[in-house]
Every structure is written in C-alpha cells, then in structure tokens.
C-alpha positions in Angstrom: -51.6 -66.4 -3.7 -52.4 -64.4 -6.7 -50.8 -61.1 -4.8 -47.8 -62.8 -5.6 -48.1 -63.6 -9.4 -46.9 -60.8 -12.5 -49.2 -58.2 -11.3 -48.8 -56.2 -14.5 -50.3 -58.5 -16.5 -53.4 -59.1 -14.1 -54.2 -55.4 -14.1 -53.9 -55.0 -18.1 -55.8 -58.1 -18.2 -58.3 -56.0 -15.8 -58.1 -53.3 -17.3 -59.4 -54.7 -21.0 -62.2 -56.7 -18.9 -63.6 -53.8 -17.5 -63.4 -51.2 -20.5 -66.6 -50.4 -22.1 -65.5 -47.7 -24.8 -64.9 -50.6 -27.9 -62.4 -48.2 -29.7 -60.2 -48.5 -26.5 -61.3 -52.0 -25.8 -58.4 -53.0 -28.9 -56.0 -51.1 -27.3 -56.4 -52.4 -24.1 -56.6 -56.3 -25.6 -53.3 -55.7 -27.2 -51.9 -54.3 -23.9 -53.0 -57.3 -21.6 -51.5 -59.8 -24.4 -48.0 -58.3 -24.6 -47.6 -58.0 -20.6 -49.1 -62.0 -20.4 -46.4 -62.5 -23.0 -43.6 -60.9 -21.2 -44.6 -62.5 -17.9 -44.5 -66.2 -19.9 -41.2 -65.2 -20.9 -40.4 -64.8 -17.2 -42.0 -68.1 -16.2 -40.6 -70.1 -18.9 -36.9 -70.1 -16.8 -38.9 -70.2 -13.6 -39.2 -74.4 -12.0 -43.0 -73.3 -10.6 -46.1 -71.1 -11.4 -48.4 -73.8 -12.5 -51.4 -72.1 -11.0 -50.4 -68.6 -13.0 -49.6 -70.6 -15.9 -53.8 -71.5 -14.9 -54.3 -68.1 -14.4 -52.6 -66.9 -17.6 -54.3 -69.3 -19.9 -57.5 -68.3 -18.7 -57.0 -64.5 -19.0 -55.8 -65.5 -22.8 -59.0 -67.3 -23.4 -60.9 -64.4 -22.2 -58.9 -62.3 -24.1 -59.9 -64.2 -27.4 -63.4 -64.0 -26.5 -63.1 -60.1 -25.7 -61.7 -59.6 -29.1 -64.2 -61.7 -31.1 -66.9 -58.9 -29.5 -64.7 -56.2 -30.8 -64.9 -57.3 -34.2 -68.7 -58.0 -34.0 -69.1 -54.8 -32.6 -67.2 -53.1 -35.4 -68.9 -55.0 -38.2 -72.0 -54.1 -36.7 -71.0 -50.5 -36.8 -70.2 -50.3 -40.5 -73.1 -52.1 -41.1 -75.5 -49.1 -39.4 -73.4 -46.9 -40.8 -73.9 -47.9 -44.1 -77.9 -48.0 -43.3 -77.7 -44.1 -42.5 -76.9 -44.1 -45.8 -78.8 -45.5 -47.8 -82.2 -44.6 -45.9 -81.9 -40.9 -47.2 -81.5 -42.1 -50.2 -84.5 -44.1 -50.1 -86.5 -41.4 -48.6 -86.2 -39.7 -51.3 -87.3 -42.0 -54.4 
C-alpha cells in the first residue's frame, strides 16, 4: 500500500533518517519537510489517504525528533570547541 503513497516525500524522509553527516543532516530535515508539505497540499483536495495522512504525521514527528539531535549535536560542538580553547590557555598558567 505504501508503493502507492507520494513517494518523494518517503525517500526525503529516508533519506534525512539515514544521514549520519550532522551538517547535511539539516539539509536533509528541511528537504523531507517541504516534500511532506507539498504532498499535504496534494491530499488536502484528495476524499482518501487517511493511512498516509498516518504515515505523514509520523515521518513529521520523527522529523522533530531528528532535528532536536541536530541542535544538541551542534551545541555540543561549540561547546568542545570552545574547550580546545581554553585548555591551551590553561596549560600555560
């Protein structure tokens, strides 16, 4: 059944699930969400698709989740970052 649903959106939505490189992770978030929005568009004049509309809600939810851990994984960047810092700077008091 879900051969016949918006495949676009189900590969973005793939595609951001399975990427492990967190600067492309955002890029691929943002790519799943505007094809899920276009394909709501779609459905929206369409009298069925309650099991995609299922489907869609779900991949949004996992969406949310999969951005949350981009922005922990960027704060915790900055934070070592900032670390390397100020450890030489220690070392050499």
């Amino acid at each position: 059944m879900a051969s016949q649903w918006g495949l676009q959106w189900q590969q973005c939505y793939v595609e951001a699930l399975l990427e492990t490189d967190v600067q492309n992770l955002a890029v691929r978030i943002a790519s799943a969400e505007k094809a899920i929005l276009s394909r709501i568009e779609d459905l929206c004049v369409s009298p069925d698709g309650q099991e995609e509309w299922q489907a869609i809600e779900d991949a949004m939810l996992g969406l949310s989740v999969l951005r949350k851990e981009v922005l922990k994984s960027s704060i915790g960047i900055k934070k070592d970052q900032r670390l390397d810092i100020i450890k030489p700077r220690m070392l050499a008091s």
